[in-house]
Every structure is written in C-alpha cells, then in structure tokens.
N, C-alpha and C positions, 0 to 999 in steps of 0.2 A: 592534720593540723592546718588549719587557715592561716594566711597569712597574705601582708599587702603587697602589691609591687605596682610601679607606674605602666599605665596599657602601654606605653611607648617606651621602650629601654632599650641598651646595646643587643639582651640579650633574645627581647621579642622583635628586634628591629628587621629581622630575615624574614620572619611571617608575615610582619605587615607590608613587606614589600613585594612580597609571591602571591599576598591575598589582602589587597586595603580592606576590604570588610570585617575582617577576623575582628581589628579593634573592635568596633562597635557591635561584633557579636558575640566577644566576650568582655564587654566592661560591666555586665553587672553579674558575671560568675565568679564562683568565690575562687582566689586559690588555695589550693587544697595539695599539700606537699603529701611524699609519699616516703616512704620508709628508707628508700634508696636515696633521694633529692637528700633527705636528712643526716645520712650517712655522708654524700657528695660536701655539704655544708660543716661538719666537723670536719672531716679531712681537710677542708681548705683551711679551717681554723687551725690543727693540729701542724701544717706544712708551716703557715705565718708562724707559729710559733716556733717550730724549727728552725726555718731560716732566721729567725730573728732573738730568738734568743738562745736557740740552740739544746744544750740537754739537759743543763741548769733548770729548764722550765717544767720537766716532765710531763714533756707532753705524750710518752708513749701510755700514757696508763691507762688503761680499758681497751686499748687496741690489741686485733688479732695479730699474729705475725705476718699475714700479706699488706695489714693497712700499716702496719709499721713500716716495710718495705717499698710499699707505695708511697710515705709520705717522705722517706730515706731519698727516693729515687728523684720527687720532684725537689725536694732543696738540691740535694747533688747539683741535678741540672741548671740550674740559678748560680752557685758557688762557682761553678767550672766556666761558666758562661761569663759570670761577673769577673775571674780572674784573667781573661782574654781581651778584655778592655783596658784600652791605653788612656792614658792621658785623665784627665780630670772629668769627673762624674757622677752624676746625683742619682739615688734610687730610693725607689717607691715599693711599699706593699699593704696591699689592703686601702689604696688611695683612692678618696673620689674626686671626680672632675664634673665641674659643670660644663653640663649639655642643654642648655637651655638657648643657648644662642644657633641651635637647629631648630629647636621647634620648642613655646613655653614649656609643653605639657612634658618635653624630654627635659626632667630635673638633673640628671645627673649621671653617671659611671661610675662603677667600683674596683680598679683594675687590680688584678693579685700580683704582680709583678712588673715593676718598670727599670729601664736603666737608662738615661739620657746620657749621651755625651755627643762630640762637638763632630763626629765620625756618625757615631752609630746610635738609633734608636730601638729598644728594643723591648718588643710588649709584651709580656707572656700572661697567657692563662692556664690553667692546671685543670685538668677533667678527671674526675675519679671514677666512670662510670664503668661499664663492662660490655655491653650489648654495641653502645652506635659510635661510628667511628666518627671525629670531628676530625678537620682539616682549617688549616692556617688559611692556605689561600681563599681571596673572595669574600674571608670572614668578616661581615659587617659587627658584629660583636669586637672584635679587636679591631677592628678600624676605627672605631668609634674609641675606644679606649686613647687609641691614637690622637687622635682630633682635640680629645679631652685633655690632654698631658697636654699639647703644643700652643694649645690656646688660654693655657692657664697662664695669668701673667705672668707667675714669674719665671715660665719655663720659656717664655717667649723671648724677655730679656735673652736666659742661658742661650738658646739657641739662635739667636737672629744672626743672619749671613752666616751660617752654619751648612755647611751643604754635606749634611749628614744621609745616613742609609740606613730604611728601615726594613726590620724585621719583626716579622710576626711569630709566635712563638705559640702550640698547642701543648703543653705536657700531660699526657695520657698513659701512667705509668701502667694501667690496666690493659691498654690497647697498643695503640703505635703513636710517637711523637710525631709532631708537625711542622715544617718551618717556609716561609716565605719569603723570601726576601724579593721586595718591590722594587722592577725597573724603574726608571728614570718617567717613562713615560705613565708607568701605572701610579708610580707616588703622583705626578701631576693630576691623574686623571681621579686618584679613590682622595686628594687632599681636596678635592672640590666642594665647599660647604653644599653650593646648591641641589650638587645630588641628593643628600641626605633630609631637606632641606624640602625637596618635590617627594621623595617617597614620605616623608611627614606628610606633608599636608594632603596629598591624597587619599592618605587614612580618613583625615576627619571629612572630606566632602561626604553629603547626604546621599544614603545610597549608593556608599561606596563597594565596587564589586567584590564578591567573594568568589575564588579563583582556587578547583580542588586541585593540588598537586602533593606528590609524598612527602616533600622538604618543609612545603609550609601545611600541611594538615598533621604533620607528626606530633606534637606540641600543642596544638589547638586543644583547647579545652572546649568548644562549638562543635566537635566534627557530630555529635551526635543529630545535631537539631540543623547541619547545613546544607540546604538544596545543591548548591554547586557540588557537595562530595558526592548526597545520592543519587545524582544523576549518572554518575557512574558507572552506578548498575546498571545494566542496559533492560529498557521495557520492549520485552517480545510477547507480543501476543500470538504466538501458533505452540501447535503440541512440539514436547520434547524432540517428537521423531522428525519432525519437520524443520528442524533448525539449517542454515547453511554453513557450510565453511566459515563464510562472514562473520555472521552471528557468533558461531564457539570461541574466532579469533578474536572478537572484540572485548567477551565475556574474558577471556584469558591476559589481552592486554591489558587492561584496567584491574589486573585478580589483586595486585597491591596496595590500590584502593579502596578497593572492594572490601577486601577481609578488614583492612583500615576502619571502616566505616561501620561494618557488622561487629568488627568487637567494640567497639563506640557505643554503638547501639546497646548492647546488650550488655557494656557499665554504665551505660544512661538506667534502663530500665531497672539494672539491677536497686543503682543510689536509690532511685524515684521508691523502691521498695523497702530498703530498710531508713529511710527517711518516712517512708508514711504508708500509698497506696499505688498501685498503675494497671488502670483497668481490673480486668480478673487474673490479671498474674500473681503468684506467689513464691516464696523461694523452695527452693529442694537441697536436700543437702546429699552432698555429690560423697557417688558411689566408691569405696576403694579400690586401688589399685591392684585387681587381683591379675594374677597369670599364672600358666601350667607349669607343673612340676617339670623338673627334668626328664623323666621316663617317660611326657606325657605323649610324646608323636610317636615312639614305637606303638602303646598302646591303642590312638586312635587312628595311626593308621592301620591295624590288625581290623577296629572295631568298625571302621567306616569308609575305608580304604581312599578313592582319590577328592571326596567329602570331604576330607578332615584339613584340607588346606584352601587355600583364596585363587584366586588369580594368580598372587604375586609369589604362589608354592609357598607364603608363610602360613604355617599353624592357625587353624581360625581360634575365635575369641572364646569364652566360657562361654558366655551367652549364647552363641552360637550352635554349641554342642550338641 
C-alpha cells in the first residue's frame, strides 16, 4: 500500500540527521507500507480506542489474543501512569502539533499519548513491533512531540513559569518499555529550537551528504541505490588466498552493513522485476523447505561415514548427499 508522509517528520527526523542526504534521495520514492507497519497502525488505532473509550467500543474484534494483550498492556500503562499525577492536568491522544516553526516543510506531529501538568510532562509513544528495540532516551521522534505540545498556544498559557519535568515514555508491549526522564541540563539543551532547526536545513542544502550507518540506513527506502552504503563493501582487488588480517577484519566490521545493503539490493532488483524488467534477471520460485528424517544420521553415517557431516559435525544437506 502506498501512502504519503512529509520527507521531514518526528518520525524520519533521526535519518535525516545521521544522513542529510537520505531526504533528497528519497523524495521521489513511493512509500510503500508493509503488512506489519499495517498491523503497527490498527494497533495504535485499537489502544486510542481503548484508552478512550474503553470496551463499550469493541475494539477487540478481529484481534488475536497477543494483540488484545498487547493493546491491554499499552492503555494499562497510560491509566496507572495517569492515576500518579497530582494536581490539575490536560491529556492528549492521537494529537497533532504544529511543527512548522522548525522548519516549513516540517508540517506537523501526531503524538499517541500526552499528559501535561504543572510538575510533570509526559509523552508517550506505543510501538507494536517485534524485531527492533526502540529506546526513549535521545529519541528525536518524542522530542519533537515535546516541542509540539509546549509551543502550542494554549499549552504554553497551561504551562508558563511551570518548572515541570519531562518524561519520555516508549510502550513496546512486544519488546521492553522505555522511560527517560530529562536532567535539568538535557531539558535546556534537547528544548533548544535551533538544534532541530540546523539538522532541518542541512537536509535541504544542494548536495547534502549521505552518511551510511545502521541507525539511519535501517528505514531508508535509498539504501539500494546509495553510494555511501556500498562503499562499504570493501574493493580488494587480489585472489581470495591473498587477503590480510586487515582485509578479513574490515570485511567483518562493516558485515552489518554489508548484508544491509545486499538484502536492499536484491528487494531492489527483486520490485524492478515484478514491476516490469532488470537486465536478464528473472524470478525463481524458491525451493521448500526440505530436511532429513529422524533415522537419517544413523543411516548415512553407516553409508558415508565421516562425509555425512560439515565442519560444524551437523548432518549435510539433501542436496548434498
């Protein structure tokens, strides 16, 4: 499914900052959500509806029993969190904040969770994912969320001479929770518009560099087509048997790149094929997953004796046989 988003958001704002180039070398690829992003996007719809209107709404219908407990898990943590707060205080879900007084082209934030009060600020975001673990601290995504609530007017009214305390807030009911809470000297230093403000505009300079690292290439929808990733790979020109120390350990440092980069490549070429044509490539469809019976290593070690295993003494493959 294709769909829009602004090149510059809370949520691309960590890419553009580890790689000003990324904008401009993906503002004209589509985005192209995946089957899990879609799952991630009901979940967030199904929690707002939990916490907000609770089970009157029915929002568990169509959900497994994990994503019911996953969405259980993230209102819990907003309810228990909400009833710790003293004193008088407004909250937010599913709010947007304009962001455009960072940079035009940054229209806006969507924050899943807010709670102001005249103590404490507190942002939360909700991650439904399974694989990559997100962390509060550092996180330009909820900082910006921050920036977004504080400069709205009327939350600037609630809060002026307020000498509150923020907290950032990960809920990853699939992985591990997140929480931050900013010193004194880090609210000064991450409330500074101009930070946000110089990593904007050095996205749009001409020939702004593109810069390969794992944090901000993870996400990039360019990594197939970008020179600073494949650089990567290291160019040795001697035979295999002549490699040094050096060499292997360089090949090895960068291997998280590297395979980054190769499975890029090879959903580049795949799209480019079932979109049209790419060179003399074509598709194959992949072999099943066969393996040996239980009785099969008595057998072939009788038939083949110390053949029938690898290096690693595991059983070789069929193919192998």
């Amino acid at each position: 499914m294709k769909t829009t988003h602004s090149l510059i958001s809370p949520s691309s704002f960590e890419r553009r900052k580890l790689c000003p180039g990324s904008l401009n070398a993906e503002k004209d690829l589509p985005n192209v959500t995946s089957k899990y992003s879609e799952i991630g996007t009901m979940l967030h719809d199904r929690t707002n509806r939990y916490i907000t209107k609770g089970d009157s709404d029915n929002w568990k219908e169509g959900l497994t029993t994990a994503q019911i407990e996953a969405v259980e898990k993230s209102g819990n943590y907003f309810f228990k969190l909400l009833q710790s707060i003293k004193g008088e205080y407004k909250v937010f879900h599913e709010q947007s904040f304009d962001l455009s007084f960072i940079h035009p082209e940054m229209k806006k934030g969507t924050v899943d969770s807010l709670i102001l009060n005249d103590k404490e600020v507190h942002v939360i975001d909700y991650k439904f994912g399974h694989r990559f673990r997100v962390y509060a601290q550092d996180n330009y995504q909820l900082l910006l969320y921050y920036l977004g609530a504080i400069y709205n007017k009327e939350n600037i009214a609630f809060l002026q001479n307020k000498d509150y305390v923020i907290y950032l807030h990960i809920v990853a009911p699939f992985m591990n929770n997140s929480v931050w809470c900013l010193t004194e000297s880090e609210k000064e230093f991450y409330s500074d518009i101009s930070i946000y403000r110089e990593i904007a505009e050095k996205c749009y300079i001409e020939n702004a560099p593109r810069i390969a690292s794992k944090k901000g290439c993870q996400f990039c929808k360019a990594k197939a087509t970008c020179p600073a990733l494949a650089n990567t790979v290291p160019e040795i020109r001697k035979p295999v048997d002549f490699l040094f120390d050096s060499d292997i350990a360089k090949i090895y440092e960068n291997k998280e790149l590297i395979s980054l980069y190769l499975k890029s490549v090879e959903e580049y070429i795949k799209n480019r094929l079932e979109s049209g044509s790419f060179l003399d490539y074509r598709l194959q469809p992949k072999l099943g997953n066969r393996k040996w019976a239980d009785d099969a290593e008595s057998y072939l070690s009788d038939s083949l004796g110390n053949d029938a295993f690898e290096v690693t003494k595991k059983l070789i493959g069929i193919t192998k046989a």
